[in-house]
VEXDREN-2710 file (C-alpha; in Angstrom, 1 decimal):
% VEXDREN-2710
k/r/px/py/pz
1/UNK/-20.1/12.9/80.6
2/UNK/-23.1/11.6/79.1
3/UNK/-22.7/11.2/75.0
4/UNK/-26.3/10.8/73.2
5/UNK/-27.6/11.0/69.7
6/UNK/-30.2/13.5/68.7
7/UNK/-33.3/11.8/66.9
8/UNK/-33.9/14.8/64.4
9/UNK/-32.7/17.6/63.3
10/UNK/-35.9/19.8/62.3
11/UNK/-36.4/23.3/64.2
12/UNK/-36.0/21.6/67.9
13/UNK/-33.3/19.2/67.2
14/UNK/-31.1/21.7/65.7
15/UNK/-32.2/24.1/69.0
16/UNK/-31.3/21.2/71.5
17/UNK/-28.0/20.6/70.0
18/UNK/-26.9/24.5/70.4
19/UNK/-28.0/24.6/73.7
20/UNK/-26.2/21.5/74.8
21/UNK/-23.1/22.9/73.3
22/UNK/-23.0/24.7/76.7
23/UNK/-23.7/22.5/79.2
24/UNK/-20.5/20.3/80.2
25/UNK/-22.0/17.4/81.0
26/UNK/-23.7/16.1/77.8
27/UNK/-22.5/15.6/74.4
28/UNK/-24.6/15.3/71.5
29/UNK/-22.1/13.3/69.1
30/UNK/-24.7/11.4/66.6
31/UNK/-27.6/12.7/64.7
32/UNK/-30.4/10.3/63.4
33/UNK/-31.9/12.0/59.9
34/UNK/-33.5/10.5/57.5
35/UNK/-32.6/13.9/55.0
36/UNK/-29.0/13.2/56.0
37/UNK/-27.8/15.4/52.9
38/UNK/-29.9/18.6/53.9
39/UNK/-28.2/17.6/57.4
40/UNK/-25.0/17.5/56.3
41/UNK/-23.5/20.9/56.6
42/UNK/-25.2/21.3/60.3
43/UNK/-23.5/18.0/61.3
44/UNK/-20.3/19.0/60.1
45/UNK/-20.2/22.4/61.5
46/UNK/-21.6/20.4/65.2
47/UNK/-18.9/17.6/64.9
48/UNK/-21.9/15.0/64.5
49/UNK/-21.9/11.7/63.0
50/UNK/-25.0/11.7/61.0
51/UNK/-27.0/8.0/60.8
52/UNK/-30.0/7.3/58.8
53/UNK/-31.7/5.4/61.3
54/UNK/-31.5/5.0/65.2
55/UNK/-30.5/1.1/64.4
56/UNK/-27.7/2.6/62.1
57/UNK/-26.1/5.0/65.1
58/UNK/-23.1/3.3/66.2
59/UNK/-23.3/2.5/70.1
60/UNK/-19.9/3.2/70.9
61/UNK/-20.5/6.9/70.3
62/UNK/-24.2/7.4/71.6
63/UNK/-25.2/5.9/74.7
64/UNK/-28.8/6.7/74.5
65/UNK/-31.3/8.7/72.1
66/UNK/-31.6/12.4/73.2
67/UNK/-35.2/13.2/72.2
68/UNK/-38.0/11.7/70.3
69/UNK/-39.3/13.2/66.5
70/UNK/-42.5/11.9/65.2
71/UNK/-40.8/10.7/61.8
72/UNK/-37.8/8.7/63.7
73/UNK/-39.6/6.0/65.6
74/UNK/-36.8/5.7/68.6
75/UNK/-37.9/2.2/69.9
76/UNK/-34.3/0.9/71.3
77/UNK/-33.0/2.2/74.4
78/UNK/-29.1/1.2/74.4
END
């Protein structure tokens, strides 16, 4: 199983982390928002750890970055 983080939750993040819901072989665990409190009640109801910043996502949950959002400049690969 691969675990990742989701860099934004806008319109497509929220849409990538419902569809992966379904597929059995990824796990999106972490979210990366800046707006973590207008984030909050999605991440809770996803089981998502919500991180300010793609430095602030712990690795031992995310192994990699999921997708990129122009605000969330997602320059480390892990």
């Amino acid at each position: 199983m691969i675990k990742c983080a989701i860099a934004g939750l806008g319109r497509w993040g929220r849409a990538l982390v419902e569809a992966a819901q379904s597929e059995p072989q990824l796990r999106i665990v972490s979210a990366v928002e800046p707006d973590i409190a207008g984030a909050a009640s999605f991440c809770a109801a996803h089981g998502l750890s919500p991180a300010p910043s793609l430095e602030a996502c712990s690795p031992s949950q995310a192994s990699m970055p999921c997708c990129w959002q122009r605000r969330i400049r997602c320059t480390r690969a892990r």
